[in-house]
N, C-alpha and C positions, 0 to 999 in steps of 0.2 A: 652474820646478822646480830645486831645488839638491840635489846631493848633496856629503857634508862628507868629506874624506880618515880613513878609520879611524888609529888612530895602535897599532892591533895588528893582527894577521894576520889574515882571512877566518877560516882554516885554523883558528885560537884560540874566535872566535865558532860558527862551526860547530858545534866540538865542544862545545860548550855547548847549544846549539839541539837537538843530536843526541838531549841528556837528556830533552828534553823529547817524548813521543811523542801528537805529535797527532791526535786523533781524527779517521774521514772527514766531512767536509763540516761541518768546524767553524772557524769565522771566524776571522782571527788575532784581533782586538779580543776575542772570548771566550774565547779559550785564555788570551789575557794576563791576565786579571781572575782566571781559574782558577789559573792557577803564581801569580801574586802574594798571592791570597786563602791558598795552601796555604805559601809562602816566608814569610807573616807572622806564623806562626803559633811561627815559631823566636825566638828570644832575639836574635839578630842573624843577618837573611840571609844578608846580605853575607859572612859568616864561611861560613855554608853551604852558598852558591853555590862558594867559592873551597877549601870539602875539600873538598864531596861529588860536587860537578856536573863539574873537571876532572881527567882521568885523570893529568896532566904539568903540572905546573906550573913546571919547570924553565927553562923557555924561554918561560915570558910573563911579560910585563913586569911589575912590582911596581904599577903604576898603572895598572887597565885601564881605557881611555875608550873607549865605544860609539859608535859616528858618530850625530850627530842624521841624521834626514833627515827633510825636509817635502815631500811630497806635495799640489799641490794639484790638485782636480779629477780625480786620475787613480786608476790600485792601482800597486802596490808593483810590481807585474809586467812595468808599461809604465816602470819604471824599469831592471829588469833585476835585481832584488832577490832575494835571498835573504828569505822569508817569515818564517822560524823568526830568521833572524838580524837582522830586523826588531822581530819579538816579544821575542827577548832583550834589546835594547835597551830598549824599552819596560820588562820589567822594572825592568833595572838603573836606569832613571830617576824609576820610580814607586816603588822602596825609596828611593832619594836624597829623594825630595820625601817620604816619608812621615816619615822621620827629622828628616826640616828641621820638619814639622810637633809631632811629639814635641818637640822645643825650643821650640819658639813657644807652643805651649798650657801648656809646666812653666812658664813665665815667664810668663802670662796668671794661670796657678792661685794662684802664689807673692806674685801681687801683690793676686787675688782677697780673699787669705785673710789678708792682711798676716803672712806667715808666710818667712822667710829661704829666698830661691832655693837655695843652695848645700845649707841640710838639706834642703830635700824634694830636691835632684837624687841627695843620697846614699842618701836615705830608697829613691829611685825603682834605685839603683844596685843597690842589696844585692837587690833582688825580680830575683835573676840567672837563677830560671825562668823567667821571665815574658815572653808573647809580646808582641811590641812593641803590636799592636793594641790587647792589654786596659790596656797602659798610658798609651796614648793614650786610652781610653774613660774612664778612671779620673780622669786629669787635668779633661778634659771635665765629667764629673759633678761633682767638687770645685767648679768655677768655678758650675754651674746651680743647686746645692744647698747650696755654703757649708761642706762638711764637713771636716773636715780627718784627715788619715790620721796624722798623726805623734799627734792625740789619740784614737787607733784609734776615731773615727766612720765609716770608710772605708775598706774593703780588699780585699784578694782572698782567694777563696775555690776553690779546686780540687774536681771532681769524681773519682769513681774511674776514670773513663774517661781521666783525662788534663787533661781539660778545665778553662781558667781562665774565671772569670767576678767582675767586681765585686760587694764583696757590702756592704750596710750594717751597721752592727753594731747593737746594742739601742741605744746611746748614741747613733747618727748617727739613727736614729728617732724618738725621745724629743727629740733636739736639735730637730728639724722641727717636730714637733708642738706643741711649748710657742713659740718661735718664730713660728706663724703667726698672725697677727691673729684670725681667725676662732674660735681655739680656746677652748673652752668649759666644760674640763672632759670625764672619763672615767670610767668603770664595769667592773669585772670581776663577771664572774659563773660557776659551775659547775657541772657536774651534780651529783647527791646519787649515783648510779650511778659504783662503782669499780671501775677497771681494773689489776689487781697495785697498788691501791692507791692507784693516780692518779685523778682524775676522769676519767670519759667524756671528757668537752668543758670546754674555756672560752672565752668570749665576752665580747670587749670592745666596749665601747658608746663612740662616741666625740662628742661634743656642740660644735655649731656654730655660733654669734649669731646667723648666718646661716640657718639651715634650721630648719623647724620640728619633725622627729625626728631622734632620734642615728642615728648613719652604724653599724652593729651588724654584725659577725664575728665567727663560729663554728666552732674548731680543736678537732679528734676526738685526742683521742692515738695511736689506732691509725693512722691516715692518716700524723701527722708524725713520730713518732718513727723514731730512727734506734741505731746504733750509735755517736755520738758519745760520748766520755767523759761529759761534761757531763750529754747525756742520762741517763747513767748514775747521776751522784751526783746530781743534780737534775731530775727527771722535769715536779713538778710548776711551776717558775720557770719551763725552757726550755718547755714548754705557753704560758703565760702568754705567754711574748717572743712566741712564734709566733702568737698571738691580734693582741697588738698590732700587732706588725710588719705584719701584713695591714690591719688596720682602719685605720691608719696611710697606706697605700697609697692605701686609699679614700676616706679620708676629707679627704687635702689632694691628692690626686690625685698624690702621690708614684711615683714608678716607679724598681725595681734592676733588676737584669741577674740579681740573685739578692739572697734573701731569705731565705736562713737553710742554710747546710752543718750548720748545729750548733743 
């Protein structure tokens, strides 16, 4: 067993640890996964950790290094460890490696898509809300799907809660689809029953080389419509997107993280 010299004060880590108010009888390894799951959801942690989590920052150093320590065989305890100043580390090391991975997956995407590193890093720069996670999902998706966000098949989309999620656009769905060997050709169809005007429903049919009947989804307006503009001036198109985009889903087994804000 080794322990490594901190090259900041106890006293520094503490106060850090202190922010963090851990539940009874909850593990460190779960509390860590819990602060970092809730730390990732910022633009840049790092940034977050260093105004919101210390009260003085006057008198810690401008470079703060966590001590590693390995444990083997044993707990933190029979080391003589601070628990909370254990987990902080941990933190601090699983934001470091998650950012290292943000660059290793932009430069996998960029090469994916033979599309220039430097504009998608800017493309990725200017999404300045954007929690690091969904931009690492986003990256990810691009490489398994072939989309490209700079020719908006690919992007985010925000809830009213707050909430980011990737989203495809009608163009990144339509790319898929015509794209996959299998495809066959497709069908829209309507109700005769109208709703302020719009049809009930519509259902798109989507046809396979492969399968002996069409892959068939059925979108109600009342169900998907929203207050989007778009919805607004165009009730009965975005119906239509929303048919596809689903039978689309199903029919080359395609899957988003979301599938239509609009």
């Amino acid at each position: 067993m080794k322990r490594s010299t901190n090259k900041c004060s106890e006293k520094h880590i503490h106060k850090l640890s202190q922010t963090y108010n851990q539940k009874p009888n909850q593990k460190p390894n779960q509390k860590c996964s819990e602060q970092l799951k809730s730390l990732l959801e910022k633009k840049d942690p790092m940034l977050y950790i260093k105004e919101t989590l210390i009260d003085d920052e006057s008198d810690i150093p401008a470079h703060l290094d966590i001590a590693s320590t390995v444990c083997f065989g044993g707990d933190v305890a029979d080391l003589g460890l601070n628990k909370e100043v254990v987990t902080t580390s941990c933190l601090f090391k699983s934001i470091e490696l998650f950012h290292r991975l943000i660059d290793k997956e932009l430069t996998k995407a960029a090469n994916a898509l033979v599309i220039d590193e430097l504009e998608l890093k800017a493309w990725v720069d200017l999404q300045i809300e954007l929690p690091a996670k969904t931009i690492l999902t986003l990256l990810r998706m691009m490489q398994n799907l072939h989309l490209d966000p700079l020719k908006e098949e690919i992007g985010f989309t925000q809830y009213e809660d707050g909430h980011w999620q990737v989203f495809i656009s009608i163009d990144g769905y339509s790319k898929l689809l015509n794209e996959h060997r299998q495809f066959n050709g497709l069908v829209f169809n309507q109700a005769d029953t109208l709703i302020e005007g719009v049809p009930e429903w519509i259902e798109c049919s989507i046809f396979r080389r492969d399968r002996m009947i069409p892959i068939t989804v059925r979108e109600y307006f009342v169900e998907v419509r929203n207050s989007h503009e778009l919805w607004q001036k165009m009730p009965r198109r975005m119906l239509r997107h929303r048919a596809l985009q689903q039978c689309v889903r199903l029919a080359i087994g395609c899957s988003s993280f979301s599938y239509g804000a609009i």
